[in-house]
C-alpha positions in Angstrom: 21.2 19.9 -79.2 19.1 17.3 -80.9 21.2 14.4 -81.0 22.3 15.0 -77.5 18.8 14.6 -76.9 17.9 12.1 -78.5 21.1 10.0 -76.6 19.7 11.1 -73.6 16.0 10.2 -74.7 16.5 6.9 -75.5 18.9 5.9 -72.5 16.1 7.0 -70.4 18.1 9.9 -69.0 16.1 13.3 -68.5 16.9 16.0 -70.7 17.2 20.0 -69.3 17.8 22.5 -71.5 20.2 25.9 -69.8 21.0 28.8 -72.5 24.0 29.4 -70.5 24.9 32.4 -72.8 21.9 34.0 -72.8 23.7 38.0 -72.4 25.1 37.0 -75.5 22.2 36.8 -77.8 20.6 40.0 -79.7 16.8 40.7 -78.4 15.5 39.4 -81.8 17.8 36.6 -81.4 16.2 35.8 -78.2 12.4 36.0 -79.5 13.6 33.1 -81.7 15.5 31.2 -79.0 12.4 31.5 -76.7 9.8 30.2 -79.7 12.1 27.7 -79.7 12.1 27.0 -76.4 8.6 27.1 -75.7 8.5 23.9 -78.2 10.9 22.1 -76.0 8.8 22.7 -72.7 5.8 22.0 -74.5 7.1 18.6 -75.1 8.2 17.9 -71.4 11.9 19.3 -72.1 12.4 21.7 -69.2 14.2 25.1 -70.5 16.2 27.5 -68.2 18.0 30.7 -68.7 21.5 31.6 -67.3 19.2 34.5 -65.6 17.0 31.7 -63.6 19.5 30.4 -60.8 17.0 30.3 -58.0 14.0 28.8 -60.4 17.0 26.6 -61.9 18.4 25.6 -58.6 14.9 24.4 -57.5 14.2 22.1 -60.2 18.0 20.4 -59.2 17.2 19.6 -55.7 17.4 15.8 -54.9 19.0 15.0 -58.3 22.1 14.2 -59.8 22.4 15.9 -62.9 25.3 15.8 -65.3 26.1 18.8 -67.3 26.6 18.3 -70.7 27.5 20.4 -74.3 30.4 21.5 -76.5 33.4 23.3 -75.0 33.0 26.3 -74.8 29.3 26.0 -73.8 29.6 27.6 -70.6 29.0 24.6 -68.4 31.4 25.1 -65.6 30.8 29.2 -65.4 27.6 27.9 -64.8 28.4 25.2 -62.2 30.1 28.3 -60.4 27.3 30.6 -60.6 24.6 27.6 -58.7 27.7 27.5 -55.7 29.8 30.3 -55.8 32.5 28.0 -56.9 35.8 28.4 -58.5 36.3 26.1 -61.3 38.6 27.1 -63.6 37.3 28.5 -66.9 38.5 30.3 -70.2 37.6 32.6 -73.2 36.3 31.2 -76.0 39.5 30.9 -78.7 39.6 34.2 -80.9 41.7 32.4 -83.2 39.2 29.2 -83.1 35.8 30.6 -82.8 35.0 27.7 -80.0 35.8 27.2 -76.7 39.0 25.7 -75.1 39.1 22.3 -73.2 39.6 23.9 -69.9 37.9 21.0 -67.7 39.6 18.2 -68.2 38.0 15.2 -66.0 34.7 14.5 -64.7 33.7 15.9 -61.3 30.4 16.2 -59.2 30.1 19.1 -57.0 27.8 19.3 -54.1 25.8 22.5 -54.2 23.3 22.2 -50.8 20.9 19.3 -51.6 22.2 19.2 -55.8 24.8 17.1 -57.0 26.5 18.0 -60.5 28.9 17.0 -62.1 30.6 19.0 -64.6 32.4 17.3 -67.6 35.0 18.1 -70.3 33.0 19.4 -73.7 33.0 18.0 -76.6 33.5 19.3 -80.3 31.1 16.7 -82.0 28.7 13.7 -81.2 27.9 10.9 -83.2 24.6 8.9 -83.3 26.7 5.2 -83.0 25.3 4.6 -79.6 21.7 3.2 -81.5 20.6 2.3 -84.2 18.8 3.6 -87.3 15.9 2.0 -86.9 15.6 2.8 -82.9 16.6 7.1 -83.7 13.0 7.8 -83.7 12.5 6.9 -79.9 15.1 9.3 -79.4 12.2 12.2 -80.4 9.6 11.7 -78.1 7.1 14.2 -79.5 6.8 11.6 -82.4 4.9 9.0 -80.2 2.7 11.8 -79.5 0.8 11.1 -82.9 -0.4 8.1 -84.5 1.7 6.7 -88.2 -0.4 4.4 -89.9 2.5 2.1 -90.2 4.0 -0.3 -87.7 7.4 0.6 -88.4 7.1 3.3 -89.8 11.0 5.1 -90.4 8.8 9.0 -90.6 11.0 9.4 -93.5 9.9 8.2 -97.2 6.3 6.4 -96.1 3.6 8.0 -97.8 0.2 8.7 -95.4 3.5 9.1 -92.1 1.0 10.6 -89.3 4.5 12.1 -88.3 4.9 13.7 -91.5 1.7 15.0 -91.2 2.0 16.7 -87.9 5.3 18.5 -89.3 4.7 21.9 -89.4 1.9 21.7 -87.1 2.6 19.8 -83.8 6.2 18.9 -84.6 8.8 21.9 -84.6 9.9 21.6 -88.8 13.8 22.2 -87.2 13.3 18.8 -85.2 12.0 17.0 -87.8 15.0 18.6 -90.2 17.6 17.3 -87.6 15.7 13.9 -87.3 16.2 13.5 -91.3 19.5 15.0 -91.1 20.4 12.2 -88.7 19.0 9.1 -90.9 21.1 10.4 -94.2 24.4 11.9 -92.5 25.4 9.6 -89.8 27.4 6.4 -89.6 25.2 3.5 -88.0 25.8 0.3 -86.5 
């Protein structure tokens, strides 16, 4: 979820969060998932539930919104759930764990006054579309806070105002995933 964030982030593309699988979560499960995604709407991520069609279906008006995730995610069953549509989906593989690439092509769907387009899922996304240096754009609750330091990586710099907020303002999972990202990924 994080680094498709941060792609969308730092192409200037608005990030929505949907659980699309929300039935499938145990209650204390979902106290976590909604801690969690509290976070995200506090830092001007906007978070649905599978269970908020009208609410969800409000905030799509006007726009042309792209559905991304994994296959498997649930991304076209919830493409037919906005329009009472019929796109073709299946179970997740038994024999796998994950889900099966079912849609196999990019399509947009007019639902009233939202256009979506549904897209085939993906088992894994790498971070080659920036750079090292430019990853930290890509988490926007960083330039909430000041860093002493010009260029400041938020990784090894002693005094890091991002550091600092860890814990505090900035979710310890994000920053995790942020550091993660620096010391497991291939770069350009």
């Amino acid at each position: 979820l994080d680094k498709q964030i941060s792609y969308l982030v730092i192409n200037n593309i608005k990030p929505v969060i949907v659980l699309t699988k929300r039935d499938l979560v145990d209650i204390d499960e979902l106290k976590d998932i909604e801690e969690i995604f509290k976070y995200y709407d506090g830092i001007g991520i906007p978070v649905f539930y599978n269970t908020e069609l009208d609410r969800l279906k409000g905030f799509l008006e006007g726009k042309l919104t792209c559905v991304t995730g994994q296959t498997g995610a649930g991304k076209s069953t919830l493409i037919n759930k906005l329009g009472s549509l019929n796109i073709k989906t299946d179970e997740i593989s038994k024999a796998l764990g994950r889900g099966k690439h079912t849609t196999r092509h990019v399509e947009i769907y007019e639902i009233g006054k939202i256009k979506i387009m549904d897209t085939p899922g993906f088992s894994a996304l790498d971070l080659n579309f920036t750079t090292k240096d430019n990853l930290k754009n890509g988490f926007i609750e960083f330039q909430n806070y000041e860093c002493r330091f010009k260029d400041c990586k938020h990784y090894k710099e002693i005094d890091c105002g991002i550091k600092e907020e860890v814990g505090k303002s900035i979710l310890p999972s994000r920053y995790e995933n942020y550091i993660n990202f620096l010391e497991k990924e291939q770069w350009k």
